[in-house]
C-alpha positions, 0 to 999 in steps of 0.5 A: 507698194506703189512708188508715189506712197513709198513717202508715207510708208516711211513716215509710218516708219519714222513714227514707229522708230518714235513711239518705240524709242520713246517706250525704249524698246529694241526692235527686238522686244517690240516685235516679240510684244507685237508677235511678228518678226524682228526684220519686219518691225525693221521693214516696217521702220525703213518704210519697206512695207505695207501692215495689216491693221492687225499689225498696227492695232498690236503696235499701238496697244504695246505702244500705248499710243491710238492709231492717229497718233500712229499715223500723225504725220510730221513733216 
């Protein structure tokens, strides 16, 4: 990840802290819904890492949100 970029990763993340708190879900329950790792749905959240879109199209249906949503950056 390119440091210039780390701002908008963590946006992502805040995003996802969001939609998954307002769905009231644990990191772990989203991430077994999602079918990846608790600690990535966690590195995902802290704006550590990049996903796939597969990442974010499975995020979004157990999210019930649309990638834009997703990807709807607040300042």
């Amino acid at each position: 990840m390119k440091q210039e970029y780390k701002p908008f990763y963590e946006k992502f993340g805040l995003n996802v802290v969001y939609y998954r708190k307002r769905k009231r879900l644990t990191q772990m329950k989203l991430a077994e819904l999602v079918g990846i790792d608790r600690s990535h749905i966690s590195a995902i959240e802290l704006g550590n890492v990049g996903v796939s879109f597969d990442v974010v199209f499975r995020l979004c249906e157990v999210l019930e949100i649309t990638p834009k949503e997703l990807f709807d950056f607040r300042d």
